[in-house]
N, C-alpha and C positions, 0 to 999 in steps of 0.2 A: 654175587653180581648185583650191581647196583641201580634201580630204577633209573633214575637222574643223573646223569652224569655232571660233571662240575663245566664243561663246556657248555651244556643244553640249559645248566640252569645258568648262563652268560648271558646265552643268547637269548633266553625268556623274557629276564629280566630289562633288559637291551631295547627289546621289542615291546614289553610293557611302558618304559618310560619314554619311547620316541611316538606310541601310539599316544600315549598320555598330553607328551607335546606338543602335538598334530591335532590332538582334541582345545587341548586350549586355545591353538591358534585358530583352528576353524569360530572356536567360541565369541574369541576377539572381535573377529573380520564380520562377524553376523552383529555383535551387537556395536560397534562402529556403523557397518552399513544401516542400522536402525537410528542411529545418531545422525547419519546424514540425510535422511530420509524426513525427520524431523526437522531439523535445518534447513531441508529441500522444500519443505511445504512452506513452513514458515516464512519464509522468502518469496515466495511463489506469493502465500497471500499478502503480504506486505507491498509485492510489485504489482499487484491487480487493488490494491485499493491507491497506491499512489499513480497507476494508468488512470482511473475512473475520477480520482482528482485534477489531474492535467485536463482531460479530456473538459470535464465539466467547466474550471475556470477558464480552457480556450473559447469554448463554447458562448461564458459569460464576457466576453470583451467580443468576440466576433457577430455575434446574431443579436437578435431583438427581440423579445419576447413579452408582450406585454401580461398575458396569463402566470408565466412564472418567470420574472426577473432572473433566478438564479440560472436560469437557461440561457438568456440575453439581456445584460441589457447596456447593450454600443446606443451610443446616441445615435438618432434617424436622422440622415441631412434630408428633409423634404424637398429642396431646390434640384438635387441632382437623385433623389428617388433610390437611395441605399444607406445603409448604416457605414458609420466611421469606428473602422475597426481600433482595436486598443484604445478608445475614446468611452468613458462611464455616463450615462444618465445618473446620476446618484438618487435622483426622485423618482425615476422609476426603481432602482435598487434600493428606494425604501420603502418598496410596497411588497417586498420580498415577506414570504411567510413561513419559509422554508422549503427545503429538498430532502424526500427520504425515498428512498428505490430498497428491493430486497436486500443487498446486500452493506448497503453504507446510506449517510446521510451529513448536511450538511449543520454542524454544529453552529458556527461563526464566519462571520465577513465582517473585513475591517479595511476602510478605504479612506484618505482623506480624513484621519481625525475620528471617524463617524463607524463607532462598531455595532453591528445587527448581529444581534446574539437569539437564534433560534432555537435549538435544544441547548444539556449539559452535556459534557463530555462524555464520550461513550471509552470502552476499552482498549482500545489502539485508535490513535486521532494521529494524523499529520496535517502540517499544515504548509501549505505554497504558495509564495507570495510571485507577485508579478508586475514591472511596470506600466503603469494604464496612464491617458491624459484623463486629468478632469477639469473641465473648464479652463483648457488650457496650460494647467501647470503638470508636471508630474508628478505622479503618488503612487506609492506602493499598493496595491490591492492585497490582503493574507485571507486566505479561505482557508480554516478547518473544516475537513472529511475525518469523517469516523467508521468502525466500521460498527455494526448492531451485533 
């Protein structure tokens, strides 16, 4: 009488290489999900430094800030007592000394011909341009953000 029959070692065998295949694919699906999870972040931070440069260049065409330009700086119409949006001071935008917050800072602005170069390039920089008046003509505004 024989231990093993030639059936059981079928089905053993059967069972070993479908659980084998089951493992590989679980293996797959884990380290994919880890690839997109990677992907996911990466993405994630890429859309939260290009939000915090929107943000900042709306900021610099709409407000006035005479402390830090890169916050504002719309011309002031003093006759009617408000800033002219999408409208540049350029001299006050050349008293700009820079913008750095925890997360990003601002490298470059280039308006009109006239580039203000504040730091060097840091590790991932984009940059967004926008059309602004200055002195009545229009010009590209390009702000590089970077992140630290």
């Amino acid at each position: 009488m024989r231990i093993i029959d030639e059936a059981g070692f079928v089905f053993s065998f059967d069972l070993a290489i479908a659980f084998l295949a089951v493992l590989l694919m679980l293996s797959l699906m884990l380290a994919h999900f880890g690839f997109e999870k990677e992907l996911a972040l990466n993405s994630f931070e890429e859309i939260s430094l290009q939000r915090k440069a929107v943000f900042l260049i709306d900021s610099m065409v709409k407000n006035r800030n005479e402390r830090q330009p890169l916050l504002g700086a719309a011309v002031l119409d003093r006759e009617k007592g408000r800033v002219l949006s999408n409208e540049l001071d350029l001299s006050l935008l050349g008293q700009a000394s820079g913008f750095r917050r925890e997360s990003f800072f601002v490298s470059s602005v280039s308006v009109a011909g006239k580039n203000f170069l504040f730091e060097g390039a840091g590790e991932n920089c984009m940059g967004l341009d926008r059309l602004v008046l200055v002195q009545g003509s229009f010009e590209k505004l390009l702000v590089v953000a970077c992140e630290q």
